[in-house]
C-alpha positions as CSV (number, residue, x, y, z in Angstrom):
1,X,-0.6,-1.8,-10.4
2,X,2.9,-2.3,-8.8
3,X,2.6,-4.2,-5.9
4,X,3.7,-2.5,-2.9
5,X,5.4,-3.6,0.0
6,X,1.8,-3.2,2.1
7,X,-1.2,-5.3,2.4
8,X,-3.5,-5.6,-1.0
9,X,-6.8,-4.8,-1.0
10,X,-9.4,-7.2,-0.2
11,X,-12.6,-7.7,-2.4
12,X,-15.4,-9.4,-1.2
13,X,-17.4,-11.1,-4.1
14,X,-21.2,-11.8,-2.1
15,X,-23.7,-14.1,-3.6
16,X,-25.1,-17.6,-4.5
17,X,-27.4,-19.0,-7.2
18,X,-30.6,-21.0,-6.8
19,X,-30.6,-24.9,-7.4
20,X,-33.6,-23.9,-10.0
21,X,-31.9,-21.2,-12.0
22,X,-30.7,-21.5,-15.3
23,X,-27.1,-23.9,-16.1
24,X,-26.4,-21.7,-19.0
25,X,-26.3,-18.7,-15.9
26,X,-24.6,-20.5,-13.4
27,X,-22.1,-21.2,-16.1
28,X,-22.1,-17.3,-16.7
29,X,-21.8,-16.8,-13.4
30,X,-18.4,-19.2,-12.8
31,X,-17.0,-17.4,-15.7
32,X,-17.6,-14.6,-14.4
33,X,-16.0,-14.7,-11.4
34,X,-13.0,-16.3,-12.6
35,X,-12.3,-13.6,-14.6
36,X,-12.7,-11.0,-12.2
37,X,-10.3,-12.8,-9.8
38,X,-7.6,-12.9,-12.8
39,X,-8.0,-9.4,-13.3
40,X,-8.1,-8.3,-9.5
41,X,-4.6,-10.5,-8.8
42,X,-3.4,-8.7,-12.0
43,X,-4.0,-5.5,-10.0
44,X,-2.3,-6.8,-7.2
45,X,-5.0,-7.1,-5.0
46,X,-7.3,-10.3,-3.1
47,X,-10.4,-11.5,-2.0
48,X,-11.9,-12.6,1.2
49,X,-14.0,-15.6,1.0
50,X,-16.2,-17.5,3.7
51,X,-15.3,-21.2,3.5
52,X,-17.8,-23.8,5.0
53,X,-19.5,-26.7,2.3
54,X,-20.0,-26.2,-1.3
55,X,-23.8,-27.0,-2.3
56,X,-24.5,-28.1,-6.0
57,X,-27.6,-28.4,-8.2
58,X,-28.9,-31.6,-10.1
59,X,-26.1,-31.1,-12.8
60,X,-23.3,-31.1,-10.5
61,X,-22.9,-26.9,-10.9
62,X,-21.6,-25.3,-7.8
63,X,-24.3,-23.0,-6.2
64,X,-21.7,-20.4,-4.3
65,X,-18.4,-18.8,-5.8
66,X,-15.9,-18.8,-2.8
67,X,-14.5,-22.0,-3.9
68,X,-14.6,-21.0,-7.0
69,X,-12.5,-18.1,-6.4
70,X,-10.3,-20.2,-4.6
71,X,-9.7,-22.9,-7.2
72,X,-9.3,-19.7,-9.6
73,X,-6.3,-18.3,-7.2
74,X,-4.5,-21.7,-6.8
75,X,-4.0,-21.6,-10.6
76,X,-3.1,-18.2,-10.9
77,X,-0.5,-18.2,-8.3
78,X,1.4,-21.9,-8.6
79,X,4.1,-21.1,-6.6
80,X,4.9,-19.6,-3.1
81,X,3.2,-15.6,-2.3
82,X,5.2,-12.8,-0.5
83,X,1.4,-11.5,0.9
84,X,-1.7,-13.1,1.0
85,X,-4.5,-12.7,-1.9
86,X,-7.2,-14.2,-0.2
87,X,-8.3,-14.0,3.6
88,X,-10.6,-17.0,4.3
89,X,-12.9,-16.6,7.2
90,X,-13.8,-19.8,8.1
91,X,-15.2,-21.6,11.6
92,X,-13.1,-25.1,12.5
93,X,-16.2,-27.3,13.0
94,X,-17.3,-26.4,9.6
95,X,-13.3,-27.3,8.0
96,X,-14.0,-31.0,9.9
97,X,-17.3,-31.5,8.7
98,X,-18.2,-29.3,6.1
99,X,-15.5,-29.5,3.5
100,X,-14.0,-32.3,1.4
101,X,-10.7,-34.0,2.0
102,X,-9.8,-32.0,-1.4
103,X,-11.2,-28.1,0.1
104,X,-9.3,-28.8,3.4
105,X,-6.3,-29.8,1.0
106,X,-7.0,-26.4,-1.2
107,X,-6.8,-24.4,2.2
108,X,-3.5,-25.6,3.3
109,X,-2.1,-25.4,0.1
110,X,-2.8,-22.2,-0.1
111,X,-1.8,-21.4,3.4
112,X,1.6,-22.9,2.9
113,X,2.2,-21.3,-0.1
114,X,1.4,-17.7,1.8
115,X,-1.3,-16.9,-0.5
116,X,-4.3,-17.1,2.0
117,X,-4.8,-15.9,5.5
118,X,-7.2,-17.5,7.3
119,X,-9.5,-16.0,10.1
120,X,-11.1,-18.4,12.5
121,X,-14.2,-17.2,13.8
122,X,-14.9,-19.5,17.3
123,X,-17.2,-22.0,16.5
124,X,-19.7,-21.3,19.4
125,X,-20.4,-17.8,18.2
126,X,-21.0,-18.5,14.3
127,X,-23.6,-16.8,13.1
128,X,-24.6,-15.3,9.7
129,X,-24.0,-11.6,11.1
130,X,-20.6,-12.6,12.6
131,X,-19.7,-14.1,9.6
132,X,-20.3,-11.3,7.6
133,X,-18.7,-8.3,10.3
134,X,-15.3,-10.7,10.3
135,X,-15.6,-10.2,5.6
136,X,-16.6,-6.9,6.1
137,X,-14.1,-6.2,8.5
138,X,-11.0,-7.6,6.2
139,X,-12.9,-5.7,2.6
140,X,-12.2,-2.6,0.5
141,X,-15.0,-3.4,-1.9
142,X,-17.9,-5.9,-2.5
143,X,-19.5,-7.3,-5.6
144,X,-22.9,-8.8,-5.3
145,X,-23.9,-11.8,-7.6
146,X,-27.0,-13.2,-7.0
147,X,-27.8,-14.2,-3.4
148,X,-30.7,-13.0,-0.7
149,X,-30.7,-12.1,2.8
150,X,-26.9,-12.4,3.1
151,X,-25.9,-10.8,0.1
152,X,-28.5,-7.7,1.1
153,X,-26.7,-8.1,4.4
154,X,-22.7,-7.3,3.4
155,X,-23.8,-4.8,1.3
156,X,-25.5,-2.8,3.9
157,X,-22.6,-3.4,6.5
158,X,-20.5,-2.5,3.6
159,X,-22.4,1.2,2.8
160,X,-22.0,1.7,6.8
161,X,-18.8,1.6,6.8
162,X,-18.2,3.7,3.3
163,X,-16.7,1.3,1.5
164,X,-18.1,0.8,-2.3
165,X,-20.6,-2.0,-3.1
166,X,-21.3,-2.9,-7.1
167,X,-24.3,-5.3,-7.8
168,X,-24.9,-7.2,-11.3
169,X,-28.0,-8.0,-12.8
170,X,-27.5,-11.9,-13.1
171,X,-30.8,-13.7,-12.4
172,X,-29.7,-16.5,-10.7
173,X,-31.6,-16.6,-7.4
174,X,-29.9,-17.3,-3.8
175,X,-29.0,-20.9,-2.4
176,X,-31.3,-19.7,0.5
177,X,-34.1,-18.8,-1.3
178,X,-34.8,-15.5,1.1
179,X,-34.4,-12.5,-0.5
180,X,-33.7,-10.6,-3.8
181,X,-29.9,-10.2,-2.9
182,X,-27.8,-8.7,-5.9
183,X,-30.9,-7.8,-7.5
184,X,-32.3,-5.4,-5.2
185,X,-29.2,-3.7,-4.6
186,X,-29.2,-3.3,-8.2
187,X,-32.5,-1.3,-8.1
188,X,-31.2,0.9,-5.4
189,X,-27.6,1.3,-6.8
190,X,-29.5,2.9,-10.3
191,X,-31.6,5.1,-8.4
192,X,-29.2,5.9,-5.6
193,X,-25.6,5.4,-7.2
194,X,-23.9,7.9,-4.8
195,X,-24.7,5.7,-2.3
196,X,-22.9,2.7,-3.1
197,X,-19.9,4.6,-5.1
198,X,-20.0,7.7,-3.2
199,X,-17.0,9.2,-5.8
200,X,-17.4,8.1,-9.0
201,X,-21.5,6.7,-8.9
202,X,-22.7,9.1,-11.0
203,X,-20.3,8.5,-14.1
204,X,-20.2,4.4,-13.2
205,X,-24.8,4.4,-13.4
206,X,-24.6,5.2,-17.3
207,X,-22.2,2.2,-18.3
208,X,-24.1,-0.2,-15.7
209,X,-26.5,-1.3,-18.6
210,X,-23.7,-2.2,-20.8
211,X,-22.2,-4.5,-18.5
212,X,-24.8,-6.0,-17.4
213,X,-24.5,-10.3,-17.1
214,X,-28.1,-10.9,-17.5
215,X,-28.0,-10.0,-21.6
216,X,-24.8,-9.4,-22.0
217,X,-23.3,-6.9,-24.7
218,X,-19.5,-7.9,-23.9
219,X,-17.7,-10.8,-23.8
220,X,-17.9,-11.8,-19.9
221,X,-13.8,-11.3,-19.8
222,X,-14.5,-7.8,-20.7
223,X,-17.3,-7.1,-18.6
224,X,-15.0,-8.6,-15.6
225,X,-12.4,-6.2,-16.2
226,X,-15.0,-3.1,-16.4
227,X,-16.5,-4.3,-13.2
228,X,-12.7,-4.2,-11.6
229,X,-11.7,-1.2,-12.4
230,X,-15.2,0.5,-11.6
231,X,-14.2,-0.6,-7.9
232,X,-10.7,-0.1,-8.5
233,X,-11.1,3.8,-9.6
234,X,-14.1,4.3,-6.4
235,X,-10.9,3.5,-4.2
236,X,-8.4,5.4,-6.3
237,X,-11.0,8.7,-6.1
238,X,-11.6,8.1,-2.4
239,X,-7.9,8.2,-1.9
240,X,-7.9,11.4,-3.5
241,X,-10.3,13.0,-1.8
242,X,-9.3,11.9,1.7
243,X,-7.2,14.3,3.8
244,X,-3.4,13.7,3.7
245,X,-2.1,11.9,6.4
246,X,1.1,11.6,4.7
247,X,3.6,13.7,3.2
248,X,6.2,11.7,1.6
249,X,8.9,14.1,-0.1
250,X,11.9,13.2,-3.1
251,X,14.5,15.2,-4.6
252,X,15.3,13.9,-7.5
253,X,13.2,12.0,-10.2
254,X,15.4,8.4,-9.5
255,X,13.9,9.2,-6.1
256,X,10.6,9.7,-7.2
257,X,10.2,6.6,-9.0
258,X,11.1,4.4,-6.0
259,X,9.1,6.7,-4.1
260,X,5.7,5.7,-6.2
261,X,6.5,1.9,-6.5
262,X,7.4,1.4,-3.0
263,X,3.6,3.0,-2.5
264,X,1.6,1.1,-5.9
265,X,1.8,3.6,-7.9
266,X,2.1,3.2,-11.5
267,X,4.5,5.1,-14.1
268,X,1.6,5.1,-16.7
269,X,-1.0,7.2,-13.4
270,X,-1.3,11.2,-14.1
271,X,-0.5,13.2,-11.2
272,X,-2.5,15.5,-9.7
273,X,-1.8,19.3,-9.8
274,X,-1.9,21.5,-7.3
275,X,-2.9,25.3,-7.8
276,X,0.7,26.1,-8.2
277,X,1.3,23.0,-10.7
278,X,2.8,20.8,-8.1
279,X,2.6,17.6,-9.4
280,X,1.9,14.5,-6.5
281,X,0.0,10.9,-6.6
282,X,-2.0,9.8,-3.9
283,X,-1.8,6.2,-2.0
284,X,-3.5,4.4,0.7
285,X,-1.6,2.2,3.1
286,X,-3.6,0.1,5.9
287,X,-1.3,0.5,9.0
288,X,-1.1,-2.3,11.6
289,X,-3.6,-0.4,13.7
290,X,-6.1,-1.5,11.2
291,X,-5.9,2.3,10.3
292,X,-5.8,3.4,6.6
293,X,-2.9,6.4,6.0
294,X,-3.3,8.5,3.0
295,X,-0.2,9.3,1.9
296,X,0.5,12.5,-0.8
297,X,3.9,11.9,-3.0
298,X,5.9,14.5,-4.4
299,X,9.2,15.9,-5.6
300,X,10.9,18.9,-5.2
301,X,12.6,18.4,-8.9
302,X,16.1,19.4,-8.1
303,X,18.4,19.0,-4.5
304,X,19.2,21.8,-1.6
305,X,18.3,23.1,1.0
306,X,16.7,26.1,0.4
307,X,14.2,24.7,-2.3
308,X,13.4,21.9,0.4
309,X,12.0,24.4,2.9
310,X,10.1,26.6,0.7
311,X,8.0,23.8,-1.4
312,X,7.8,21.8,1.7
313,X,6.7,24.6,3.5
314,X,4.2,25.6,0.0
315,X,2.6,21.6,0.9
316,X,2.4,21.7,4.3
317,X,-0.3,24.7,3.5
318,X,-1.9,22.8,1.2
319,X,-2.5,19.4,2.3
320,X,-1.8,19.7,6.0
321,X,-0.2,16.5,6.7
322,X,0.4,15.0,10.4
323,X,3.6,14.1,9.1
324,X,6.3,14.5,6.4
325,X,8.7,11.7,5.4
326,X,11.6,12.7,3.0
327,X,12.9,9.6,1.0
328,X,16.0,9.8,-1.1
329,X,20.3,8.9,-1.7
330,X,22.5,10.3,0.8
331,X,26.5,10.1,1.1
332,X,27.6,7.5,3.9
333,X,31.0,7.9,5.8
334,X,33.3,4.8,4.2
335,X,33.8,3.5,8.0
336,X,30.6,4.2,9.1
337,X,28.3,3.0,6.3
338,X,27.6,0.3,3.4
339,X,26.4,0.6,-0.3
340,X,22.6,0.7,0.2
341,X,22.4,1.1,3.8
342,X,19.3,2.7,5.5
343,X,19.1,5.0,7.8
344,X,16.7,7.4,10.0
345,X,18.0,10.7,11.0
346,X,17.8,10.7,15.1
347,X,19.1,14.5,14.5
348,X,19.9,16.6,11.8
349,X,22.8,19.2,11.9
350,X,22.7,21.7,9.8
351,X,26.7,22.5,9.2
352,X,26.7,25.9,7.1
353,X,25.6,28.6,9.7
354,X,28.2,30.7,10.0
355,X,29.6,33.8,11.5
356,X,32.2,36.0,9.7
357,X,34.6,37.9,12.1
358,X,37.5,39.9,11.9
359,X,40.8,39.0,10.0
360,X,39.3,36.3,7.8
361,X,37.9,33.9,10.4
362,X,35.0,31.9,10.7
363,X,32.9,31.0,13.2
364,X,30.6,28.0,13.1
365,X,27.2,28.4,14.0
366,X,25.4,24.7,12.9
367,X,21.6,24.3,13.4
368,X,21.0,21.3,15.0
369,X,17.2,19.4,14.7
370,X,15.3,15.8,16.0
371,X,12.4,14.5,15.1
372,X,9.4,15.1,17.7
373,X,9.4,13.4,21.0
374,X,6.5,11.1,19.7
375,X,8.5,10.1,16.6
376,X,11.5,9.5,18.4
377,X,9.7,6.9,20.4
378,X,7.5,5.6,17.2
379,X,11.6,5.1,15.6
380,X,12.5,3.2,19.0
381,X,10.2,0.9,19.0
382,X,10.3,0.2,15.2
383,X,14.3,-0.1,15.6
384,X,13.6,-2.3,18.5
385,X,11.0,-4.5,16.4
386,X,13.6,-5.7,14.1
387,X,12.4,-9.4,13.7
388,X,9.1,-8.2,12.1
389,X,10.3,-4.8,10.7
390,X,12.8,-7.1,9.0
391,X,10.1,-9.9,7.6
392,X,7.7,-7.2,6.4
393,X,11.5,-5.4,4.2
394,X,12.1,-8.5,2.8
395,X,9.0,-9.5,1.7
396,X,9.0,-5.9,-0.1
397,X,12.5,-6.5,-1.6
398,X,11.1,-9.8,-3.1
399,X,8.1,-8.0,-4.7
400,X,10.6,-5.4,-6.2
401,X,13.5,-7.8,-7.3
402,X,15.8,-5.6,-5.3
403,X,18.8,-7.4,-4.8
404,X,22.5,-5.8,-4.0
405,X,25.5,-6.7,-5.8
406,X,28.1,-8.9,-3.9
407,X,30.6,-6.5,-4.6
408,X,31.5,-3.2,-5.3
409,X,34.7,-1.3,-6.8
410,X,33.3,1.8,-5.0
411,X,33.3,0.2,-1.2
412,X,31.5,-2.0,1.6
413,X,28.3,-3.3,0.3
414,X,24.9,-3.7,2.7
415,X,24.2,-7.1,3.2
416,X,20.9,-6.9,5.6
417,X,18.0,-3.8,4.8
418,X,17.3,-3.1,8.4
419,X,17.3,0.8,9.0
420,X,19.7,1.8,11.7
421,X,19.5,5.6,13.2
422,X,22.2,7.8,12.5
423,X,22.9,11.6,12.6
424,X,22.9,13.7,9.0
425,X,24.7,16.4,8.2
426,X,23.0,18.7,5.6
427,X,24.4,22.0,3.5
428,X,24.4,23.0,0.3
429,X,27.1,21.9,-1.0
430,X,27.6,18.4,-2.7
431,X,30.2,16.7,-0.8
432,X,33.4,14.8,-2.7
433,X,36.0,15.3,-0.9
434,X,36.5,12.5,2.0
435,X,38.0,15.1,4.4
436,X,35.8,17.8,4.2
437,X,33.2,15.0,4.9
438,X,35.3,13.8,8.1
439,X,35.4,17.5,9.2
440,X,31.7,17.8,9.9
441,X,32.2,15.5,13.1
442,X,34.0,18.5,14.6
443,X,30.8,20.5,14.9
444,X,29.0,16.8,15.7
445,X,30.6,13.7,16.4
446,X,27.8,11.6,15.3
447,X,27.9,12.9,11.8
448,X,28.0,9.8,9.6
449,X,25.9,10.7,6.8
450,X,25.8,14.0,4.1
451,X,22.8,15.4,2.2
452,X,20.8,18.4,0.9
453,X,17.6,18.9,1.8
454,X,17.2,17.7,5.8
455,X,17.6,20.7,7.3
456,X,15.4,22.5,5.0
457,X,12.5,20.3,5.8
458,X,13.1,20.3,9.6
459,X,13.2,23.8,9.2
460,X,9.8,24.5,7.3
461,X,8.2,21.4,9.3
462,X,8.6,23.3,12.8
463,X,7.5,26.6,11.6
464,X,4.3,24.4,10.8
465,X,4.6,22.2,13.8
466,X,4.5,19.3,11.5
467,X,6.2,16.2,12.7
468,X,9.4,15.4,10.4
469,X,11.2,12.3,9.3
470,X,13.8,11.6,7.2
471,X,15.0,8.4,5.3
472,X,18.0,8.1,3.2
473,X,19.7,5.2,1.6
474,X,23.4,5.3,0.6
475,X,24.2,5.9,-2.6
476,X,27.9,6.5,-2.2
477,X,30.5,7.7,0.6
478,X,31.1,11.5,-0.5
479,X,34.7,10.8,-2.2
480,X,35.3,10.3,-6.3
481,X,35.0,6.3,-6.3
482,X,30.7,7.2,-6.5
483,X,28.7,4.4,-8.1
484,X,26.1,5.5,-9.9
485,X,24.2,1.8,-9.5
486,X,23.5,2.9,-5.8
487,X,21.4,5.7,-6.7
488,X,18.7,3.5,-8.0
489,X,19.0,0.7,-5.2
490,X,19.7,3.2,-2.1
491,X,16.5,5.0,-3.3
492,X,14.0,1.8,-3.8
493,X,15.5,0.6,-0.5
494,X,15.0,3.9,1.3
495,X,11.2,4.4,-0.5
496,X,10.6,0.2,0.8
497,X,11.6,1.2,4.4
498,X,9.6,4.4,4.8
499,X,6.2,2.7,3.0
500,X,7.2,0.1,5.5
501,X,7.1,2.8,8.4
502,X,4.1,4.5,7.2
503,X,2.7,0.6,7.5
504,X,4.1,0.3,11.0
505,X,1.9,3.6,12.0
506,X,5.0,6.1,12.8
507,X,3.3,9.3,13.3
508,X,-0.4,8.2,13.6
């Protein structure tokens, strides 16, 4: 998976092994779960841990896995994070007393580094149920391995709150020595799949005795990666299912493609079809609210105005959105604008209305729109959050390698991606000629920017009463020096700013 310019998912691997059980399973066990934490970093995602002492049998074997995991992400990642990969919930009088010089060492590395968050729960309220609200709170998905009481525990607060919970069959005991744990979640899950991978249970039940750790059939690396992508694919189908929160539109396939990696989304995933054969891709992005948005991509295929309104207006019936973002290139006034600028449209003038009178003449009749009152004041306070806005755009740039040239032949180059509002003038035709451009700040002086497909999405959105937004990145300034390098860099920077929005909660 591409990793996006939004939070990872967070999997929370539950359980612990008894100081009688088996070394050649406790071994199984390690291996185990330092496989699945390659393969979920691989997908771009993390882990949250709890973090207190590390208890040991006779031989010296580690009796939990959160360190283990740990250790595991320390090696994976040797050098500094954009996000974190791990959230460790941890209390401080169990850092002072609890861990090692070499675990408190392990935890700042990783701190400084930016691969783990850490989540301090007071120490005078540290219980086992507080512990496990504060994992539940930061997870998308549990595995259980081994464990009692606790591991019984997450899962069910897990289940409550409809995220997807897979057990293994590895009989290892609990640390505690009070309860069945992993094991009796395992009975349940193969009598009751649906309720533990509401989506895709039923399929996942079958293959659950071929991967199981107790007499294994697989190598363990192979079983690690089934086990991922069986929570992997419960997420992906939830995200499917779920009601769109967000629209995001494209014109053009370059747009498209930044469109899908700004959100995770692969090359190599299908897209979905709609009745009519419109082809989208689903995403989920956890806002700031601690809210999840499910976000619906798609393309128009081709530019203008008039295609714009109708498909939009076709989507809007079928996945009734609360709100539609369009991402794509736009032309930027030379004076006005840089090479791979951002902006969002605080207006939208739609220049080719027209009346045609007597003796030739013309009479200009623009369309003029804005966004909602509510996303106006969503784009104010984003605009007016630059310090953060700005951390969260670079930390995408960095995951994307985007990086602007120094120079251009074609003009000014951006040298900072913070989005700036700025009025858009949108028609049909495909503006190269530098004048023409200039003229459309007769029928608005703000005009700075040119494109196709604006007005034809403000048009269909308010027949819907859908809010509207629109985010375009400049490609070139509408005269014959175009660069054809921008279109793939204003694009990923425009797509990077509006997943950025969507993260900020602009519309929820």
């Amino acid at each position: 998976m591409n990793q996006s310019n939004y939070r990872p998912k967070y999997f929370l691997l539950a359980g612990s092994a008894s100081e009688s059980a088996a070394a050649t399973s406790i071994d199984r066990a390690h291996e185990f779960v330092r496989e699945v934490t390659k393969k979920v970093l691989e997908a771009g995602d993390g882990f949250v841990v709890y973090t207190a002492s590390e208890p040991v049998n006779a031989a010296k074997q580690p009796l939990i896995f959160d360190w283990t995991i740990l250790r595991e992400i320390d090696v994976c990642h040797p050098g500094q994070a954009t996000s974190p990969r791990v959230v460790i919930v941890l209390a401080e009088r169990h850092r002072q007393a609890s861990m090692n010089p070499e675990q408190r060492a392990l935890i700042a590395r990783l701190s400084m580094r930016g691969l783990a968050k850490v989540d301090v729960i007071p120490d005078e309220v540290v219980t086992g149920g507080n512990i496990g609200d504060a994992q539940a709170s930061h997870a998308s998905g549990m595995l259980a391995l081994g464990g009692g009481k606790g591991v019984s525990d997450r899962a069910y607060k897990m289940v409550k709150l409809g995220l997807p919970v897979y057990p293994m069959d590895l009989k290892i005991g609990a640390n505690s020595e009070d309860g069945e744990g992993a094991l009796g979640v395992y009975r349940k899950f193969m009598s009751a799949p649906l309720s533990y991978l509401s989506h895709t249970g039923a399929e996942v039940v079958s293959k659950t005795p071929a991967l199981s750790l107790e007499e294994p059939a697989l190598p363990v690396p192979e079983i690690a990666a089934h086990v991922v992508a069986i929570l992997e694919n419960e997420l992906a189908a939830e995200a499917y299912a779920a009601p769109t929160d967000v629209l995001v539109l494209t014109a053009l396939p370059i747009e498209l493609n930044a469109a899908r990696l700004a959100f995770g989304i692969d090359e190599e995933t299908p897209a979905a079809k709609t009745d009519i054969g419109q082809n989208h891709w689903r995403a989920q992005v956890r806002t700031n609210k601690g809210t999840l948005a499910t976000c619906t991509i798609a393309t128009f295929g081709t530019a203008g105005n008039v295609d714009a309104a109708a498909i939009t207006a076709t989507l809007l019936m079928e996945f009734k959105p609360k709100l539609v973002v369009m991402i794509g290139i736009a032309a930027g006034m030379r004076e006005k604008t840089a090479l791979g600028d951002v902006i969002i449209a605080d207006r939208v003038v739609a220049y080719e209305g027209a009346a045609l009178l007597d003796g030739g003449k013309t009479e200009a009749r623009p369309e003029i729109y804005r966004p909602e009152f509510s996303v106006q004041q969503d784009i104010a306070n984003y605009l007016a959050s630059a310090k953060s806005a700005s951390a969260r755009i670079d930390s995408a740039r960095a995951h994307q390698d985007l990086v602007f040239p120094e120079t251009s032949d074609a003009g000014a180059v951006s040298k900072r991606l913070m989005p700036q509002a700025a009025t858009i003038g949108s028609g049909e035709k495909l503006l190269r000629d530098p004048e023409k451009f200039r003229q459309l700040r007769d029928l608005h002086g703000k005009v700075e920017v040119a494109e196709m497909e604006a007005a034809g999405i403000f048009a269909a959105c308010a027949q819907h009463s859908v809010p509207s937004l629109i985010v375009r990145g400049i490609s070139d300034f509408g005269d014959t020096k175009k660069d054809n390098t921008f279109h793939d860099l204003a694009s990923r920077a425009a797509a990077i700013v509006a997943a950025d929005l969507v993260v900020f909660g602009i519309g929820s």
